[in-house]
N, CA, C and O atoms as a CHARMM CRD file, in Angstrom:
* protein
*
  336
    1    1 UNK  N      0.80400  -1.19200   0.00000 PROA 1      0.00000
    2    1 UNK  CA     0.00000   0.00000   0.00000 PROA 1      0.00000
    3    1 UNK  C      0.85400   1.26500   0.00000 PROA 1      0.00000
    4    1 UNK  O      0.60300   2.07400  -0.89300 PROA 1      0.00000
    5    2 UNK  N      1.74100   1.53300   0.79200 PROA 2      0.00000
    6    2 UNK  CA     2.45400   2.40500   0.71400 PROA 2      0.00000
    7    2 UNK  C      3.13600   2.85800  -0.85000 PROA 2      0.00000
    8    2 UNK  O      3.26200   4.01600  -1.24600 PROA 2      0.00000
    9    3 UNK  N      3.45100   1.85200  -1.44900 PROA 3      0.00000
   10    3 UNK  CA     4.39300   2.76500  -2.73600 PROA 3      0.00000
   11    3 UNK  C      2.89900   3.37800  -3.09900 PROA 3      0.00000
   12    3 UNK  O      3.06200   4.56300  -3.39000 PROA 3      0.00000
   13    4 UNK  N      1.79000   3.08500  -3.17000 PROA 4      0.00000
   14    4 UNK  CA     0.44800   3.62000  -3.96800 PROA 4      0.00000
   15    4 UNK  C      0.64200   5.10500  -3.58600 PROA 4      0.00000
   16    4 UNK  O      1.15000   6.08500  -4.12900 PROA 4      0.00000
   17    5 UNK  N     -0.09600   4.80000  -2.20800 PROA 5      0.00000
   18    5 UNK  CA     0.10100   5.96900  -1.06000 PROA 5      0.00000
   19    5 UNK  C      0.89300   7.15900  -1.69100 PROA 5      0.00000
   20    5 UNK  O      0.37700   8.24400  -1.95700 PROA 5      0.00000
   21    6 UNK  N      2.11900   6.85500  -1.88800 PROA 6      0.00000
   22    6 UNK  CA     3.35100   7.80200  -2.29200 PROA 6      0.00000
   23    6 UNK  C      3.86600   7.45700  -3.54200 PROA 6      0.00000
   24    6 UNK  O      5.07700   7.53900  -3.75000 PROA 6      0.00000
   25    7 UNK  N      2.89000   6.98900  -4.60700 PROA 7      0.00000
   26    7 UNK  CA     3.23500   7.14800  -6.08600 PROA 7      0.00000
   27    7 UNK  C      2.87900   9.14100  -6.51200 PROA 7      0.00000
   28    7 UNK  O      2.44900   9.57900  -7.57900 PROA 7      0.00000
   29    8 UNK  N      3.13900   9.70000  -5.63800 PROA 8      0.00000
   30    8 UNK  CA     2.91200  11.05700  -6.14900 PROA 8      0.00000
   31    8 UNK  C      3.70200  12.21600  -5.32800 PROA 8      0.00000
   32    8 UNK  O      4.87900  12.00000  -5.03900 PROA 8      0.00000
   33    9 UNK  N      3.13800  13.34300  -4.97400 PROA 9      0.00000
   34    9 UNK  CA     4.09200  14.53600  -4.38500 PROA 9      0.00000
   35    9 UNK  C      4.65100  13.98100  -2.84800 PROA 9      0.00000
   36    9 UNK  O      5.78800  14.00400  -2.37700 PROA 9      0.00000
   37   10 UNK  N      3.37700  13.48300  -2.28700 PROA 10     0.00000
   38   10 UNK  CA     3.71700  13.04300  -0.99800 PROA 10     0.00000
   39   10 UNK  C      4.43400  12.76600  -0.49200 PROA 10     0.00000
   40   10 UNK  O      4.78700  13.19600   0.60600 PROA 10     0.00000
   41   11 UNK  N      5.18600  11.43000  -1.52500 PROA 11     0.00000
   42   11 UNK  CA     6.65900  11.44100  -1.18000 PROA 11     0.00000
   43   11 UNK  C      7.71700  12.35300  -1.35400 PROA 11     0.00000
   44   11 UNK  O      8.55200  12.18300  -0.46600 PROA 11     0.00000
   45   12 UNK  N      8.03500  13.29000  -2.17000 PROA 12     0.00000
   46   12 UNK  CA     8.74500  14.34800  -2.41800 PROA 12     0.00000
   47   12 UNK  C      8.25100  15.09900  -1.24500 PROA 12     0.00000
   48   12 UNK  O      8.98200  16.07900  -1.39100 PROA 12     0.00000
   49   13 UNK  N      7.45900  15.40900  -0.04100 PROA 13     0.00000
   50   13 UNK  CA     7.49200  16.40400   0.69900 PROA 13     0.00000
   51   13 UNK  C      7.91200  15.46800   1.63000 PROA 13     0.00000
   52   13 UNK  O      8.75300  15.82200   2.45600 PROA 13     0.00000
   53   14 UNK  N      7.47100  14.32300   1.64700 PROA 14     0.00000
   54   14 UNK  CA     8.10600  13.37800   3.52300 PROA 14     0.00000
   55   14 UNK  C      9.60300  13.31300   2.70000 PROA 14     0.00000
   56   14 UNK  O     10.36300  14.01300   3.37000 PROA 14     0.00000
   57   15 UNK  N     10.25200  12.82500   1.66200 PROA 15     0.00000
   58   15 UNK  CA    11.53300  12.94000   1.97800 PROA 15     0.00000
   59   15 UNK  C     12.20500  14.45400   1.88500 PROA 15     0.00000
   60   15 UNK  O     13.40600  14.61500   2.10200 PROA 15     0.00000
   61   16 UNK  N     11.49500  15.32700   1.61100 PROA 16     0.00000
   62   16 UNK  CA    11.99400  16.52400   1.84000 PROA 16     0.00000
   63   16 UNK  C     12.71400  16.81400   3.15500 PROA 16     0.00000
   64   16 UNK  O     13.82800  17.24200   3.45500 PROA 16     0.00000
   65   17 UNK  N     11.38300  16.31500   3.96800 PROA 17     0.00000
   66   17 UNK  CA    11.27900  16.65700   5.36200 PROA 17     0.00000
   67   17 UNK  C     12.69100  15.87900   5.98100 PROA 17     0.00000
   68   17 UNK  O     13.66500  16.34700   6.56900 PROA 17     0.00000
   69   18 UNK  N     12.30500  14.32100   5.52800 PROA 18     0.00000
   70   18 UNK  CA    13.33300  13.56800   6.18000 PROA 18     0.00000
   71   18 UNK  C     15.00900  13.82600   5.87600 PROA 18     0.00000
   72   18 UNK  O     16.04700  13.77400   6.53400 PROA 18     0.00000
   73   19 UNK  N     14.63700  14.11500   4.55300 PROA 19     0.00000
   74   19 UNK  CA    16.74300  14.64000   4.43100 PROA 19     0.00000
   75   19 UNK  C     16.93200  15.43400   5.28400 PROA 19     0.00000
   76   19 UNK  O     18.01100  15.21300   5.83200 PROA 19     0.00000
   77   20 UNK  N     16.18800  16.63500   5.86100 PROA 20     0.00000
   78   20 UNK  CA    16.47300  17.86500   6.35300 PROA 20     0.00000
   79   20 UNK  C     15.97100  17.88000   7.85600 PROA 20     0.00000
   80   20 UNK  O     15.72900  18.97800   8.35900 PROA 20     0.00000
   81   21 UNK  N     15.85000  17.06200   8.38500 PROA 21     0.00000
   82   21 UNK  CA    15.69100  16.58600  10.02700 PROA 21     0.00000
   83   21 UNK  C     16.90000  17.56500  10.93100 PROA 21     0.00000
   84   21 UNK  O     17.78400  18.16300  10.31700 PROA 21     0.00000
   85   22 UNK  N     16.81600  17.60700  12.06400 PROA 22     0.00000
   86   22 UNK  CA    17.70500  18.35100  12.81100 PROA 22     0.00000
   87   22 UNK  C     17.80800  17.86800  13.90200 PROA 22     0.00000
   88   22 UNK  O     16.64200  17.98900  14.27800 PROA 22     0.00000
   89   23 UNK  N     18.46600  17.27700  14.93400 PROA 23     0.00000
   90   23 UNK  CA    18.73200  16.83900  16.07000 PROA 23     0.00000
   91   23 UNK  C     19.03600  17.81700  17.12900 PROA 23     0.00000
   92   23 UNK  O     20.11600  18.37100  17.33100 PROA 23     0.00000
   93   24 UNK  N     17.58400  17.99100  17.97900 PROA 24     0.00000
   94   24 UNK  CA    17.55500  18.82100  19.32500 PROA 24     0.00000
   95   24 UNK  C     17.37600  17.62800  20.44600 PROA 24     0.00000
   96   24 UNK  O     16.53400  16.73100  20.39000 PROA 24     0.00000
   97   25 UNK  N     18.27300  17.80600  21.38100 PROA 25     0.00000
   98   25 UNK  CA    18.15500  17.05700  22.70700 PROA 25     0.00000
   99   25 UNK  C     17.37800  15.27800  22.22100 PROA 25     0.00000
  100   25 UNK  O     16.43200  14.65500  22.70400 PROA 25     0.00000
  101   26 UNK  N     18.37800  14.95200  21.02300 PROA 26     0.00000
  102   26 UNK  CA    18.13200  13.45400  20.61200 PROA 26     0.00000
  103   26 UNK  C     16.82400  13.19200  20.62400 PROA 26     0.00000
  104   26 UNK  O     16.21600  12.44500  21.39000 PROA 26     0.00000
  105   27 UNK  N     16.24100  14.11500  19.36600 PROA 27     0.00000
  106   27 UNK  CA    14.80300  13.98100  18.93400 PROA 27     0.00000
  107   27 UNK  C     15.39500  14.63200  17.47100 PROA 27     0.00000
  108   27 UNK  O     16.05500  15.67000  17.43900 PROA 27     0.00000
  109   28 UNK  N     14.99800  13.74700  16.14500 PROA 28     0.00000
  110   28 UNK  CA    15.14200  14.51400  15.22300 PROA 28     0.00000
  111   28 UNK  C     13.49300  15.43900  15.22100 PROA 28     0.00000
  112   28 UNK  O     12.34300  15.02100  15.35200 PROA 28     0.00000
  113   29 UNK  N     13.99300  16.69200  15.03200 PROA 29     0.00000
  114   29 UNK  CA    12.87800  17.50100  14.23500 PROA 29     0.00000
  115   29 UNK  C     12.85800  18.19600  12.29200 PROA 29     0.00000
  116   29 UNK  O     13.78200  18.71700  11.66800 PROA 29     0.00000
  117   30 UNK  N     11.92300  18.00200  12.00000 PROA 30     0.00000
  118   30 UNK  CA    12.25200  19.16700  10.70900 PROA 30     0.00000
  119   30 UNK  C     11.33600  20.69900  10.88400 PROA 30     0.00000
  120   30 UNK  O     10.13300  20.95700  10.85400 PROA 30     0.00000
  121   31 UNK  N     12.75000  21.64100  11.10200 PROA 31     0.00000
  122   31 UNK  CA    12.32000  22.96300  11.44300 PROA 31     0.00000
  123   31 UNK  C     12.03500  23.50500  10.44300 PROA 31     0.00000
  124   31 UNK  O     12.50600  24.64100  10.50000 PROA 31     0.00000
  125   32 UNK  N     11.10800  23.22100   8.79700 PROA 32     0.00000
  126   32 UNK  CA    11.56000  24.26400   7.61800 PROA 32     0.00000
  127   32 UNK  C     10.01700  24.59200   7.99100 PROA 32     0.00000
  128   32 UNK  O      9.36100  23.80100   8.66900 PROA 32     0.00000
  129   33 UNK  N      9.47800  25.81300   7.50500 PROA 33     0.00000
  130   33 UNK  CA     8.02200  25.90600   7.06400 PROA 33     0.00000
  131   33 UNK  C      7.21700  25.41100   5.72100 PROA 33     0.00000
  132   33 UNK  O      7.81100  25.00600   4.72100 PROA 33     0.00000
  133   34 UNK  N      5.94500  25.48600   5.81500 PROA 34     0.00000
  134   34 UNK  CA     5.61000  24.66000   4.76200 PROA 34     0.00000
  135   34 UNK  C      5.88600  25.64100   3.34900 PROA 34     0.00000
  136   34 UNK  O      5.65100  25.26200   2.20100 PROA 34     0.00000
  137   35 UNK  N      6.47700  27.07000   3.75600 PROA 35     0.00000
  138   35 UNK  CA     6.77900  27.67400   2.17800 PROA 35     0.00000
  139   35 UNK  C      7.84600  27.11000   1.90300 PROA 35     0.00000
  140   35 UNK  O      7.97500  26.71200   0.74500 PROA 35     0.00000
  141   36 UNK  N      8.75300  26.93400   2.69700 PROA 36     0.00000
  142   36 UNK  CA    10.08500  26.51000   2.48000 PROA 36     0.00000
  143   36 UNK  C     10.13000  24.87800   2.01500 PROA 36     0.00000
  144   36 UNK  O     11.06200  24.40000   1.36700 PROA 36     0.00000
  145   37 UNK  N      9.13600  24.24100   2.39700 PROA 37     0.00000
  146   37 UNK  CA     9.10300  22.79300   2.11200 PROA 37     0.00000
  147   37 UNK  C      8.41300  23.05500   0.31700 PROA 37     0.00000
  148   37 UNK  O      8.75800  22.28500  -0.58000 PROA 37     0.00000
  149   38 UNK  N      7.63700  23.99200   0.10700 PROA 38     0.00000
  150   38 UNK  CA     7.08300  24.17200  -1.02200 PROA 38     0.00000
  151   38 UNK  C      8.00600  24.52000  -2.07100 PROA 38     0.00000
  152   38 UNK  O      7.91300  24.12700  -3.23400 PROA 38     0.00000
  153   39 UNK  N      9.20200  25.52800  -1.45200 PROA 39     0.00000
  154   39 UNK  CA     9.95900  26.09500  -2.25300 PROA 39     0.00000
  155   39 UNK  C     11.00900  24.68100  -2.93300 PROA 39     0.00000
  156   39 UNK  O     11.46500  24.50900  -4.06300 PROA 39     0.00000
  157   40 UNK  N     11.08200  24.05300  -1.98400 PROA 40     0.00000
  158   40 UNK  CA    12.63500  22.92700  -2.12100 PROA 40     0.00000
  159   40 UNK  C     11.73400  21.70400  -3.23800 PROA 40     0.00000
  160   40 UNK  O     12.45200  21.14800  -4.06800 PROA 40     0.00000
  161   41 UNK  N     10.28100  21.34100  -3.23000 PROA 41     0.00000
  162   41 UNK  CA    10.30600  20.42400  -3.46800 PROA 41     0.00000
  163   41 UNK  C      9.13100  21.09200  -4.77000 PROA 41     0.00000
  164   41 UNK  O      8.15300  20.46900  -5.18200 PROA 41     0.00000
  165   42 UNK  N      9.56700  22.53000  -5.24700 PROA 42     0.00000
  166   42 UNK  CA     8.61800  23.11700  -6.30200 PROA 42     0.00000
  167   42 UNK  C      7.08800  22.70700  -6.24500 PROA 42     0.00000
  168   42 UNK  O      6.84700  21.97100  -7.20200 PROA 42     0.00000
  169   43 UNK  N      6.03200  22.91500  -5.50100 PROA 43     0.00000
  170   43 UNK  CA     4.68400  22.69900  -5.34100 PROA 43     0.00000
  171   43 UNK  C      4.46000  24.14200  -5.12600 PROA 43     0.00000
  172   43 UNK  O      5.38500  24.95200  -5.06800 PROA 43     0.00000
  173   44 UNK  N      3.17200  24.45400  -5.00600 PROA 44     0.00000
  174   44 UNK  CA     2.78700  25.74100  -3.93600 PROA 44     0.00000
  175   44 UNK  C      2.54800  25.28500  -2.78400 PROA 44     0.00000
  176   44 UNK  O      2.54900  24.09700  -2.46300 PROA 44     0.00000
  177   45 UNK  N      2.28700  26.40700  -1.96400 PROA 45     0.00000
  178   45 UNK  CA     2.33600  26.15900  -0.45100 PROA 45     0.00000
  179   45 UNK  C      1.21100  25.42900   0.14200 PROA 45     0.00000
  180   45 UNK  O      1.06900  24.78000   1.17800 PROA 45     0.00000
  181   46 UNK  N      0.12500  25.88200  -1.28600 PROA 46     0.00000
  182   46 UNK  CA    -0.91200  25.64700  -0.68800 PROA 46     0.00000
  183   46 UNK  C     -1.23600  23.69500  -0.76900 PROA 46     0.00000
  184   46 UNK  O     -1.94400  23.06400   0.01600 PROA 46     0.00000
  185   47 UNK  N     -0.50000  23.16500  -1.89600 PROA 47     0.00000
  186   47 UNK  CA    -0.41800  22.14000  -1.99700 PROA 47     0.00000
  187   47 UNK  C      0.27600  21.32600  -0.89500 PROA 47     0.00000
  188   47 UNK  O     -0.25200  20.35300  -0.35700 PROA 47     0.00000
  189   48 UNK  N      1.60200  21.83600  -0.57100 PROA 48     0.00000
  190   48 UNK  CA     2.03700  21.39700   0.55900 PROA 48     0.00000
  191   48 UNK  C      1.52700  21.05800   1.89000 PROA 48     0.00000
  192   48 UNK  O      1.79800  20.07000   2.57200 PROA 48     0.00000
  193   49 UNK  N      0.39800  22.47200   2.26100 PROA 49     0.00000
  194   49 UNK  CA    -0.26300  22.52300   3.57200 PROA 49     0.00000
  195   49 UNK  C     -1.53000  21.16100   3.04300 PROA 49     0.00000
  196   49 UNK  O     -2.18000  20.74300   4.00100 PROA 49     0.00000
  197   50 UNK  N     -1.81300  20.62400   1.91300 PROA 50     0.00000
  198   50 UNK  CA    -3.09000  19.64400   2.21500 PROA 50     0.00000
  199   50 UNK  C     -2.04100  18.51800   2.14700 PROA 50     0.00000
  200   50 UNK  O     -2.27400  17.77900   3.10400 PROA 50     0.00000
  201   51 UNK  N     -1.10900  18.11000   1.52200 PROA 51     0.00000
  202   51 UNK  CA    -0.09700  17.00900   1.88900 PROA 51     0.00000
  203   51 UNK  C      0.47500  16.95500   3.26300 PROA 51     0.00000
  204   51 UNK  O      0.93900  15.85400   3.56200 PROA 51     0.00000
  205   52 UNK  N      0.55600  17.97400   4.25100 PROA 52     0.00000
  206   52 UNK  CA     0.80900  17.76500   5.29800 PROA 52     0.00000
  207   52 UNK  C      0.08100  17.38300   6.06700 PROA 52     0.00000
  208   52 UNK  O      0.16500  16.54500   6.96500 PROA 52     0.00000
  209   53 UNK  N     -1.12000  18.38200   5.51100 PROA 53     0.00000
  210   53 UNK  CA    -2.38700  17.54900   6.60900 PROA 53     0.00000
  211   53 UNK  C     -2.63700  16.09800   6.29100 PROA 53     0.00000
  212   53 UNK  O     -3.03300  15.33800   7.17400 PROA 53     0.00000
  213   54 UNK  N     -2.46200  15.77100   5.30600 PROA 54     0.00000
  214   54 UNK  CA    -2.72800  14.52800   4.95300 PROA 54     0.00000
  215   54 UNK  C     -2.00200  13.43200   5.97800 PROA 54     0.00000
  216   54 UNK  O     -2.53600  12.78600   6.87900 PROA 54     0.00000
  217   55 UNK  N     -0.33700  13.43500   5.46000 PROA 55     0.00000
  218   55 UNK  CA     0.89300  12.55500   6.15400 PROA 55     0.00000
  219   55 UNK  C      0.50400  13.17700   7.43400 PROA 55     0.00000
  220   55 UNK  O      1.44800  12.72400   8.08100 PROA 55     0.00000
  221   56 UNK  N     -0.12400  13.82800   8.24800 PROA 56     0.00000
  222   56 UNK  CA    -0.42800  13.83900   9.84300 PROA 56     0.00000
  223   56 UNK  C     -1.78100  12.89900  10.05900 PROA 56     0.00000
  224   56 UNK  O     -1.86200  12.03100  10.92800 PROA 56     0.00000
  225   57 UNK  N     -2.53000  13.13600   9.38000 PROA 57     0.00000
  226   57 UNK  CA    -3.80100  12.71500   9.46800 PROA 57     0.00000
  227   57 UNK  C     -3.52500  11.19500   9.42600 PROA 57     0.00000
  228   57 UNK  O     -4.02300  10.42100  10.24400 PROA 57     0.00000
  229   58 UNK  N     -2.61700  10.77400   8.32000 PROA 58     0.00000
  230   58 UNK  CA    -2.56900   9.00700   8.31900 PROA 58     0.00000
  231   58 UNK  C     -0.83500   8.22900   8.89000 PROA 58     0.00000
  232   58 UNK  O     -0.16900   7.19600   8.83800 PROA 58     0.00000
  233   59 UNK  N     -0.83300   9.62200   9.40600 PROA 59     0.00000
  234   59 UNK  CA    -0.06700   8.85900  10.61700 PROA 59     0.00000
  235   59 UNK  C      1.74900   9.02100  10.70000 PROA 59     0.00000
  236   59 UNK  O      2.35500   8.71400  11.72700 PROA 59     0.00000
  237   60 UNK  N      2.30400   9.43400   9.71800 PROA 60     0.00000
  238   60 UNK  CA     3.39300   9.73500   8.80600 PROA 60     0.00000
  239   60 UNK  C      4.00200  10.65800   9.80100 PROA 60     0.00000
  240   60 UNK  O      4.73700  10.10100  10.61600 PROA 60     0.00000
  241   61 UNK  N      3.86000  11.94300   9.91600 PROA 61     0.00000
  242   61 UNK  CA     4.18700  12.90200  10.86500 PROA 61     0.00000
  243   61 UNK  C      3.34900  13.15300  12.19900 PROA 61     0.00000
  244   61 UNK  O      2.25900  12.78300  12.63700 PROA 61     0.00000
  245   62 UNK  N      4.31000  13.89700  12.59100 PROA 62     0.00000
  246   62 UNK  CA     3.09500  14.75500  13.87800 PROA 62     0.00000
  247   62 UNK  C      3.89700  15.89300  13.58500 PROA 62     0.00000
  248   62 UNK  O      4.97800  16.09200  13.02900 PROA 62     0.00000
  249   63 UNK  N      2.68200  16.83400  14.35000 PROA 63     0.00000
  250   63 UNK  CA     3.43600  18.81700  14.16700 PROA 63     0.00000
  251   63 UNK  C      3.62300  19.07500  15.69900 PROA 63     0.00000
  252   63 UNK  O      2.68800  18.96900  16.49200 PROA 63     0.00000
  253   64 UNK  N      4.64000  19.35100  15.98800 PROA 64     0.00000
  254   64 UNK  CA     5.27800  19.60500  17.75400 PROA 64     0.00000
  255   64 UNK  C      5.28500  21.13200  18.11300 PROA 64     0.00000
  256   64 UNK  O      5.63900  21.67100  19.16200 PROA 64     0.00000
  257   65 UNK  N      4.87500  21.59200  17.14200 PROA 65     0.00000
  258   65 UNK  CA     4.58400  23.46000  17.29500 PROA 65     0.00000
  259   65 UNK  C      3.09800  23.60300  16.58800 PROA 65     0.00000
  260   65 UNK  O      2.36900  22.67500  16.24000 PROA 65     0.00000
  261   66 UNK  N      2.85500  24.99300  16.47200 PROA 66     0.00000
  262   66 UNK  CA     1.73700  25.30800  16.03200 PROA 66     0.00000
  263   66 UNK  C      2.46800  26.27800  14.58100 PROA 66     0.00000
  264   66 UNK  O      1.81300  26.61800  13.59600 PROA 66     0.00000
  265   67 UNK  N      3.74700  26.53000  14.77400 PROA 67     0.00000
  266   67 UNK  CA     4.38500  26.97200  13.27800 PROA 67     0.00000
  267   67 UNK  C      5.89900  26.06300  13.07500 PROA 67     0.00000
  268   67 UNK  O      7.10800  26.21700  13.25100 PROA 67     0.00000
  269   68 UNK  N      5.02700  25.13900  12.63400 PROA 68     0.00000
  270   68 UNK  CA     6.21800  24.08600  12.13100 PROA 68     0.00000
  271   68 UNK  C      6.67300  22.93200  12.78400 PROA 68     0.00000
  272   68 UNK  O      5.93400  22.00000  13.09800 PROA 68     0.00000
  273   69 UNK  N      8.18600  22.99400  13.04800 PROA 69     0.00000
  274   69 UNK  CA     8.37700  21.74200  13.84500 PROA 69     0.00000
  275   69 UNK  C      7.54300  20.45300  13.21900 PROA 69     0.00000
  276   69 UNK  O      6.34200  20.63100  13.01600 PROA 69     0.00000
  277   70 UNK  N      7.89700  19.66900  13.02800 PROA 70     0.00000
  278   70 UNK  CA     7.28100  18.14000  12.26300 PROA 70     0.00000
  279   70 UNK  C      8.60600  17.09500  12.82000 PROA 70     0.00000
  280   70 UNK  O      9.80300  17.03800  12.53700 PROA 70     0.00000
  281   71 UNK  N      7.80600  16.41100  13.65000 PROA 71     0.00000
  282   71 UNK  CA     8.95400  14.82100  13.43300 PROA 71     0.00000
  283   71 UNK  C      7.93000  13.72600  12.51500 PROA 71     0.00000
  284   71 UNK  O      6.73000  13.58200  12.28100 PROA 71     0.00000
  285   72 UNK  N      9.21800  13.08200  12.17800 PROA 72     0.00000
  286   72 UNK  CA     8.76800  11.94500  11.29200 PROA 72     0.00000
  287   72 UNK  C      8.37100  11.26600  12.44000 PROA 72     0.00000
  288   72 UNK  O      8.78800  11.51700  13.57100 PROA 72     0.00000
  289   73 UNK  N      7.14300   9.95400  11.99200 PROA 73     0.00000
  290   73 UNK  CA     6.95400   8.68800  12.56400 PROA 73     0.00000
  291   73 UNK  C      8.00900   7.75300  12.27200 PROA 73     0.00000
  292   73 UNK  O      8.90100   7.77000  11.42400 PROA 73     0.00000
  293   74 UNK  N      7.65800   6.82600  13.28900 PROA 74     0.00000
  294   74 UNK  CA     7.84200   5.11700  12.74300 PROA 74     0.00000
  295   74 UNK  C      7.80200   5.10400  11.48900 PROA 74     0.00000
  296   74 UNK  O      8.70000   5.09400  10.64600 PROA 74     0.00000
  297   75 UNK  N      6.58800   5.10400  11.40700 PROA 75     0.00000
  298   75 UNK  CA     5.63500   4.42800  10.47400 PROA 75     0.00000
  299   75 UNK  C      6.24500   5.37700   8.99800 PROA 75     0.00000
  300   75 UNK  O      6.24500   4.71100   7.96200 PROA 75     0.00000
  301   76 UNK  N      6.65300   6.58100   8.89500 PROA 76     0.00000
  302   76 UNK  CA     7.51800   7.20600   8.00700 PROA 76     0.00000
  303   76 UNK  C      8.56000   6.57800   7.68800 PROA 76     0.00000
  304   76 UNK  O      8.82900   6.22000   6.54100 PROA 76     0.00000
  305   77 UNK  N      9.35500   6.35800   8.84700 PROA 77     0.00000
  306   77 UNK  CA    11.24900   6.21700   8.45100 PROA 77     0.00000
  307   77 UNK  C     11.06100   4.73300   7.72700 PROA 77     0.00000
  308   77 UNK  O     11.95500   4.27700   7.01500 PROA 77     0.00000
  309   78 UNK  N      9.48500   3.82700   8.03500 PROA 78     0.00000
  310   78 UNK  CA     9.97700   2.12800   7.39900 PROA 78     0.00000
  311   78 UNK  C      9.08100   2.83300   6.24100 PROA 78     0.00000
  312   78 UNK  O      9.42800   2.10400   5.31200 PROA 78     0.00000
  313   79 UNK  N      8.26700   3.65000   5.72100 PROA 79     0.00000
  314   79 UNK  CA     8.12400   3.91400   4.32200 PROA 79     0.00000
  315   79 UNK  C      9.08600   4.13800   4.22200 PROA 79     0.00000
  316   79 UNK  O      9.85400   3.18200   4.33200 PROA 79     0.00000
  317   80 UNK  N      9.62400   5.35000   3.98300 PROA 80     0.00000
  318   80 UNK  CA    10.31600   5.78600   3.19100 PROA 80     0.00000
  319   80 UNK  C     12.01200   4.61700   3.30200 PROA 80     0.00000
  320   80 UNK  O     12.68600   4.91500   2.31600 PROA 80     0.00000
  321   81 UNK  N     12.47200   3.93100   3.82900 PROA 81     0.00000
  322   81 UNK  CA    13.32700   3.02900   3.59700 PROA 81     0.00000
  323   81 UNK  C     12.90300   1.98700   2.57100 PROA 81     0.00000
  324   81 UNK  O     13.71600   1.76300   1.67400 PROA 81     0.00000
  325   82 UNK  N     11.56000   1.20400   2.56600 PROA 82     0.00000
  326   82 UNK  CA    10.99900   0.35200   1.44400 PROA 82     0.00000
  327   82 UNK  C     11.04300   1.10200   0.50100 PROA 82     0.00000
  328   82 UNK  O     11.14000   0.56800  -0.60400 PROA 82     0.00000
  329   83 UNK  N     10.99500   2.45300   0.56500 PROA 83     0.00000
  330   83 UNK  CA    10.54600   3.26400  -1.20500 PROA 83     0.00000
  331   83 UNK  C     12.21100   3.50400  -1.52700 PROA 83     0.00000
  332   83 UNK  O     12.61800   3.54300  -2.68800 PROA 83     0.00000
  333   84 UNK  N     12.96900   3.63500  -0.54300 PROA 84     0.00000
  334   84 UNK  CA    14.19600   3.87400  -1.05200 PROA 84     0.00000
  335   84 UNK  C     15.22100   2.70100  -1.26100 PROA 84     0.00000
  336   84 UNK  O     16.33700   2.93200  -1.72600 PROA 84     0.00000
């Protein structure tokens, strides 16, 4: 199910996210905003913000701020290793 899942942008924004992780107090986070995730992976923003809601909604991320901040799941790092 997953390659389906991420036969499209989706994956280009979770591995966006995941190359660009940052390690605070041995928690990766990804600190970019969603323009900046829009800018790197060429979408608009606005596309980005329903792909995010999406990968939160089914489980992929969580948001640890109310402007930004995203850690990957589990359930992310073993997608995106099968897709890679």
């Amino acid at each position: 199910m997953e390659i389906e899942y991420f036969g499209n942008d989706k994956y280009r924004v979770l591995a966006c996210m995941s190359d660009r992780q940052i390690s605070v107090k041995d928690v990766f986070i990804v600190k970019l905003s969603q323009q900046e995730i829009a800018d790197i992976v060429q979408l608009s923003k606005a596309k980005v913000n329903g792909i995010i809601s999406e990968l939160k909604s089914d489980g992929y991320i969580m948001q640890e701020s109310p402007r930004g901040k995203y850690t990957l799941t589990q359930k992310a790092v073993t997608a995106l290793a099968k897709i890679r």
